[in-house]
C-alpha positions in Angstrom: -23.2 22.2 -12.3 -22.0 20.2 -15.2 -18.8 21.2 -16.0 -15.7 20.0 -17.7 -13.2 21.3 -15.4 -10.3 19.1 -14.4 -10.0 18.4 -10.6 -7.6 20.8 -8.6 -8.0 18.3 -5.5 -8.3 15.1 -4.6 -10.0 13.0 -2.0 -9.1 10.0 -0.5 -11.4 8.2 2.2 -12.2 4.8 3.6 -16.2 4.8 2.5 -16.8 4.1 6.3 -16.5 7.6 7.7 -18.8 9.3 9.8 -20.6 11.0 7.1 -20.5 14.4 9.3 -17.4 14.2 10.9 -16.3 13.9 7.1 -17.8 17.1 6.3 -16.3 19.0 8.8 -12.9 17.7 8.1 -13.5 19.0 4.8 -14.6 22.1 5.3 -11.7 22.5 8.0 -9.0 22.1 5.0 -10.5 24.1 2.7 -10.6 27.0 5.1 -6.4 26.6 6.3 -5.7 25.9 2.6 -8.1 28.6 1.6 -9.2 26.6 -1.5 -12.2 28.6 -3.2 -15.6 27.4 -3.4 -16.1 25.9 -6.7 -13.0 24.4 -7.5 -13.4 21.1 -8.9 -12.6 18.0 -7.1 -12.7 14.2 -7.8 -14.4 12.4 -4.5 -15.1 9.1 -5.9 -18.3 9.0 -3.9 -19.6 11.9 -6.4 -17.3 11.3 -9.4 -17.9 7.4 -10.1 -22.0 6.2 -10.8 -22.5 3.9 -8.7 -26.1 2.1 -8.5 -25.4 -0.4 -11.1 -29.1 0.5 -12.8 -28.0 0.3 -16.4 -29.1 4.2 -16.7 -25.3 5.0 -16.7 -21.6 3.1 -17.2 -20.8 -0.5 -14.9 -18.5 0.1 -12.2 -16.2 -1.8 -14.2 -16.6 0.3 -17.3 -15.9 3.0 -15.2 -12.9 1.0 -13.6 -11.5 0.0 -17.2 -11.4 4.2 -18.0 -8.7 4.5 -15.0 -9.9 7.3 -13.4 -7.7 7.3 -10.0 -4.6 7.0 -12.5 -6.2 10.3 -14.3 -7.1 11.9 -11.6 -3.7 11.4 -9.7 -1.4 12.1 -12.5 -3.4 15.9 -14.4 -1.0 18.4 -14.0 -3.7 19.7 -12.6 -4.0 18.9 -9.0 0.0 19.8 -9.5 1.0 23.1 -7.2 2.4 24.8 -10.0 -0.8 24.9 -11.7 -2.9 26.3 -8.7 -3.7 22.3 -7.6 -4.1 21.4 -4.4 -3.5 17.8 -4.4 -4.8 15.2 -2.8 -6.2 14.9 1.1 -6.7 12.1 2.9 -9.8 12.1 4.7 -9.6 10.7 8.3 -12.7 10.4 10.9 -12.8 8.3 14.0 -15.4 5.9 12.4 -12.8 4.2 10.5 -9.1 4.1 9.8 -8.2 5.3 6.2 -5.1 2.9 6.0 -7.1 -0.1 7.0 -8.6 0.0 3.1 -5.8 -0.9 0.8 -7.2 1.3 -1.7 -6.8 4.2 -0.1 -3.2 3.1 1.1 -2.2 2.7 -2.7 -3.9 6.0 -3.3 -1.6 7.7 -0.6 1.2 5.9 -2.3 1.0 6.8 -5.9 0.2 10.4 -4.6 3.3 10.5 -3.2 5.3 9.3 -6.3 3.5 12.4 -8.2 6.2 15.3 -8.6 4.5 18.7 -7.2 1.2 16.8 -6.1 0.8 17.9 -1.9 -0.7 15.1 -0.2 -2.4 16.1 3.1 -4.7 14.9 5.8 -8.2 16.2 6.6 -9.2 15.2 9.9 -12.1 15.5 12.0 -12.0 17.3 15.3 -13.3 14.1 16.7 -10.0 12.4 15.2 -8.0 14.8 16.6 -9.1 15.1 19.9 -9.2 11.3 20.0 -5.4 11.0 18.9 -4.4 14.2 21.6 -5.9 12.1 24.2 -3.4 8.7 23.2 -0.7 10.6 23.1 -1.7 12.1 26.4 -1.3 8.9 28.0 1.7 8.4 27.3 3.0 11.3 27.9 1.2 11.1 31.3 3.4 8.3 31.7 7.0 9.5 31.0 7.5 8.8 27.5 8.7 11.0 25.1 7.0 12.4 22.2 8.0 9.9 19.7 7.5 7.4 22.0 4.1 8.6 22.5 3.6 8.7 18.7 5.0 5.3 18.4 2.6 4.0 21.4 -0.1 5.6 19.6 0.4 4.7 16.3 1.2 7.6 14.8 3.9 8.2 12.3 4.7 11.4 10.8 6.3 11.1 7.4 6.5 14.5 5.3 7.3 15.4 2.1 8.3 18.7 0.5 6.8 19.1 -3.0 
């Protein structure tokens, strides 16, 4: 559909992921955040041409146009004006965080007044970060120790 609409939500995600487990994640948040089919979102694997052909703009035209710093700071994705923010997409393929990109995206999303940053993750992920924590709880520990262990932090933020 070729439409104008500004993004309402944002996705974040390492360009490693497990294609599926992706999808799933996805899926999963849109259904607790009940986010409407058809709302428009920027996932750069869509948003940004990519195959360096000449039929459309360089990644670094593209690049020059700044469209993370757009993206990030529309009112838009804002909660006040029915936005959703940005998610962070997490499988067990690859780690988000270990791309520096998506670590600065995180970042400036979370010096964005009324932009909700949030995690997406994949059953897979989850199950897989239950089962750490398990292990150390297995073993005495207490909860945050068995975050710590497992190298998990919880940081929130109310919007």
């Amino acid at each position: 559909k070729d439409t104008k609409d500004n993004a309402k939500l944002m996705y974040s995600h390492s360009w490693d992921e497990d294609v599926e487990e992706t999808l799933q994640a996805v899926r999963a948040k849109a259904a607790e955040k009940h986010i409407p089919d058809g709302t428009p979102i920027w996932f750069c694997v869509f948003a940004n041409y990519q195959p360096e052909d000449g039929a459309g703009p360089s990644i670094q035209e593209q690049l020059d146009m700044s469209p993370f710093e757009r993206v990030i700071q529309s009112d838009d994705l804002k909660a006040e004006q029915s936005g959703y923010g940005m998610v962070a997409i997490h499988t067990t393929r690859s780690d988000l965080y270990t791309r520096l990109w998506c670590a600065h995206e995180v970042d400036r999303a979370l010096l964005e007044d009324d932009v909700e940053v949030s995690a997406a993750m994949s059953e897979a992920y989850l199950t897989s970060i239950e089962q750490r924590i398990d292990v150390f709880l297995e073993g005495g520990l207490s909860v945050e120790e068995c975050l710590a262990a497992a190298d998990v932090s919880i940081n929130t933020r109310k919007a």
